[in-house]
N, C-alpha and C positions, 0 to 999 in steps of 0.2 A: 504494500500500500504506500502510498504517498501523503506524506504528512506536513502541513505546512503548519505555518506557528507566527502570523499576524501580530504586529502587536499593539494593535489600533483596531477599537468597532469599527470603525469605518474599511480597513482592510480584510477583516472578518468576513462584513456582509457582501463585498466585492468577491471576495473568495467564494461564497456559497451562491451568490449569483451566477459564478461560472460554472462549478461543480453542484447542481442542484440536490445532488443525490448524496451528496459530501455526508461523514459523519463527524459530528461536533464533539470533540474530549477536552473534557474539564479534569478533573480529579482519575479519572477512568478507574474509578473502585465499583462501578455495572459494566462498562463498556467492556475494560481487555478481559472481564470473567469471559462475556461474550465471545469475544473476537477466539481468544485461549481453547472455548470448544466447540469454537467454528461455527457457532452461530450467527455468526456474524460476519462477512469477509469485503467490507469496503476496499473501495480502489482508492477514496481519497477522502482526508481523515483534515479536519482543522482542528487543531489543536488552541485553547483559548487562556493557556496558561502563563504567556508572555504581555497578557492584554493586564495591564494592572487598575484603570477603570473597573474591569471589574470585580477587583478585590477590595473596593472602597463600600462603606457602610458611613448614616450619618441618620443621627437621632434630630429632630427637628421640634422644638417643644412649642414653637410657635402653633404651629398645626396638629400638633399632640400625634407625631407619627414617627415612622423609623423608615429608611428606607435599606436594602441589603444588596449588593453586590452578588452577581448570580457566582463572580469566580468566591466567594464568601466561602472558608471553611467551616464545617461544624466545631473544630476546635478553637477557633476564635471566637463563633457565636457562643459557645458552653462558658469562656472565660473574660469576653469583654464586657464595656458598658449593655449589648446588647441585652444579655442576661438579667439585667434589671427592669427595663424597656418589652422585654418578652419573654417572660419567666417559661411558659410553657415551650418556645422554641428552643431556649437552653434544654430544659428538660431532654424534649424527644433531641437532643444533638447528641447528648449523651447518653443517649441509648445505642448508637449507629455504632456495631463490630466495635474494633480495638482503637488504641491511642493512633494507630499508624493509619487504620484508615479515615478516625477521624481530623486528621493534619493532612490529606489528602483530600478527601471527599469532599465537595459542593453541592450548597443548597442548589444550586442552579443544573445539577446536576441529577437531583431528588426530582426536579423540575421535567427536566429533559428525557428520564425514565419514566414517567409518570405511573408506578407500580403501585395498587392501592396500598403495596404494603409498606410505603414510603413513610418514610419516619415523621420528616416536618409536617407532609400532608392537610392529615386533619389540622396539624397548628393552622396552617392558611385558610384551610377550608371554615374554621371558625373563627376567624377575624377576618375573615370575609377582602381575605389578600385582594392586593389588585397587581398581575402580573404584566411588566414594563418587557417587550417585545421590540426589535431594532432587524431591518433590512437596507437593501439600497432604496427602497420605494419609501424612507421617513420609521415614523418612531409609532409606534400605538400602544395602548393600554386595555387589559382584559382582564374580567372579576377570572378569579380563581375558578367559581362556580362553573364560567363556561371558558375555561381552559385545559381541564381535562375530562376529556369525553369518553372513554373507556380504557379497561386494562392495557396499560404502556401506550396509552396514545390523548395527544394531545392534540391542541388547535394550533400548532406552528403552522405556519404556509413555506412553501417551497422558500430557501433562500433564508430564512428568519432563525433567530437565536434571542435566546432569552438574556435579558441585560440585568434584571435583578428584580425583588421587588417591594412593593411596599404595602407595609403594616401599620393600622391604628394603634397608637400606644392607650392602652385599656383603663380605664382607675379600679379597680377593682381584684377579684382573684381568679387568675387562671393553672391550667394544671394539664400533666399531658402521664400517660399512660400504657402498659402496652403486655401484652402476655405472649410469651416464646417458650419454645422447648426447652430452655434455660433463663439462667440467668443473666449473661453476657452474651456479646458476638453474633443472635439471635436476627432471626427475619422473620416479624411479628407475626403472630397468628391470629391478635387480634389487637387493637389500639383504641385508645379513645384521646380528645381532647376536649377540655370543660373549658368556658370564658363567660364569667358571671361577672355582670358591668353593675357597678355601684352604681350608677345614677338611676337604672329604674329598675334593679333588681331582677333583671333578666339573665335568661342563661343561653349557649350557642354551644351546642355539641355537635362535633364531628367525628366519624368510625371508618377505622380505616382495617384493612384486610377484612372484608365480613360485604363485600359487595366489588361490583366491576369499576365502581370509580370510589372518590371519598363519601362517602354518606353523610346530610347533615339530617340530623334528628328534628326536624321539625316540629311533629307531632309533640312529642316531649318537652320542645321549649316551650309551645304556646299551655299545653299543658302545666308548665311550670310557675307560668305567668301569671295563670288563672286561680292559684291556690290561695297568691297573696301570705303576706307574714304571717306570722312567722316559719321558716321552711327548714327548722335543724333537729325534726324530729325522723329517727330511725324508719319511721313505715315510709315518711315520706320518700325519704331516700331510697328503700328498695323499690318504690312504686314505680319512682320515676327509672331509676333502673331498668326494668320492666319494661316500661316503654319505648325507651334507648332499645332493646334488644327485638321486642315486635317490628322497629325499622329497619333490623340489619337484612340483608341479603345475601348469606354466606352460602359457601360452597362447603363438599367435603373433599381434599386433596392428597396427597402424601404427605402433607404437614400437620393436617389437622380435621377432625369432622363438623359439618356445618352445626349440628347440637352444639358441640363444644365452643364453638367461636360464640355461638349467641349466647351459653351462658357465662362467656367469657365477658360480653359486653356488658351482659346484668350487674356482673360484680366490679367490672370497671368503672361504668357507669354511677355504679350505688356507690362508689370509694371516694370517687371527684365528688360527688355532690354533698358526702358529709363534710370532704375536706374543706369545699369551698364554704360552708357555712361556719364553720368551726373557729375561722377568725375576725 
């Protein structure tokens, strides 16, 4: 394969202009597994590792938002300012395999697989990300919602790469979740992430491996809404659990069985919502 390595978006999108069919490496902790068992066999590979744009991140308090650099490691976002800013993307960053792949691997990358079993995932999908998109044809923006449309597949267009993206900075308590065949190194068999907003005591759940894209629990929030104060008693919590899990859409695989994933979201579900009442 032939590997180029830009080190300007603007040389980037020139490059995937020419080679439409090009594959984009960031971190490559999904890609070379691919390429390694042939699943994969590109003829022409851009490489985005020399683009330092997009390894910039910047909290913006004016607007009460964060914006993230797609080349953005998990290992920075787990140990920077970000961490404070977005508690639950810390979280799920340290959940992602070992120290080495987390000092390699990019969110923008999480992005570019779009595998429900992606770690940051539900974080986006419940702060209702808005993903920042860069071609030769200009710049656009697209809610997370309608950025990934099924198992490993996104709304890129021919030529396009994802440039980073931006997150509401929350007031409130969020939290992120996830159950594996272990305890480390794992590829979730089932995730959740909780974001309960202090101003009007709402909640935003998203689940991830337990359906073909991220799931948000709709049902459940508005359910959540409607209980009104006080919400830090036990039944409530399993209830709402409950209903997290009648939304999920799991499968059963070599990893796990669809029973087990939904009662996996029961109890993740019911964990986030004492936790987040509990301060």
């Amino acid at each position: 394969m032939t590997v180029h390595s830009p080190r300007t978006i603007d040389q980037a999108v020139t490059l995937l202009e020419k080679y439409p069919s090009a594959m984009i490496l960031s971190g490559g902790t999904d890609f070379m597994v691919e390429v390694n068992f042939n699943h994969r066999k590109p003829s022409q590979v851009v490489s985005t590792r020399a683009i330092e744009e997009l390894r910039q991140w910047n909290i913006d308090h004016d607007t009460n938002s964060i914006f993230i650099g797609a080349g953005v490691t998990y290992s920075t976002i787990e140990s920077s300012d970000i961490a404070q800013a977005a508690p639950a993307l810390a979280e799920a960053s340290r959940t992602v395999g070992s120290p080495q792949i987390r000092a390699a691997g990019t969110m923008g990358g999480n992005l570019g697989t779009c595998s429900p079993a992606g770690d940051t995932l539900p974080v986006f999908a419940a702060l209702d990300a808005k993903i920042l998109l860069a071609s030769n044809a200009g710049r656009r923006e697209v809610s997370f919602a309608d950025f990934m449309v099924g198992p490993k597949k996104n709304s890129l267009l021919a030529g396009e790469m994802v440039l980073g993206v931006s997150l509401p900075i929350i007031e409130g308590w969020q939290g992120y979740a996830k159950v594996g065949v272990r305890n480390a190194m794992v590829i979730s068999i089932a995730s959740a992430c909780l974001v309960r907003n202090a101003s009007d005591d709402s909640v935003r759940v998203a689940l991830g491996s337990v359906g073909p894209t991220i799931i948000r629990a709709r049902a459940a929030e508005s359910w959540w809404l409607d209980q009104g104060a006080p919400r830090s008693s036990s039944e409530m919590h399993t209830e709402f659990g409950a209903r997290c899990a009648a939304e999920a859409s799991p499968i059963t695989d070599h990893r796990s069985t669809a029973e087990y994933r939904r009662h996996a979201i029961k109890v993740l579900c019911t964990r986030l919502a004492a936790r987040s009442t509990s301060r």
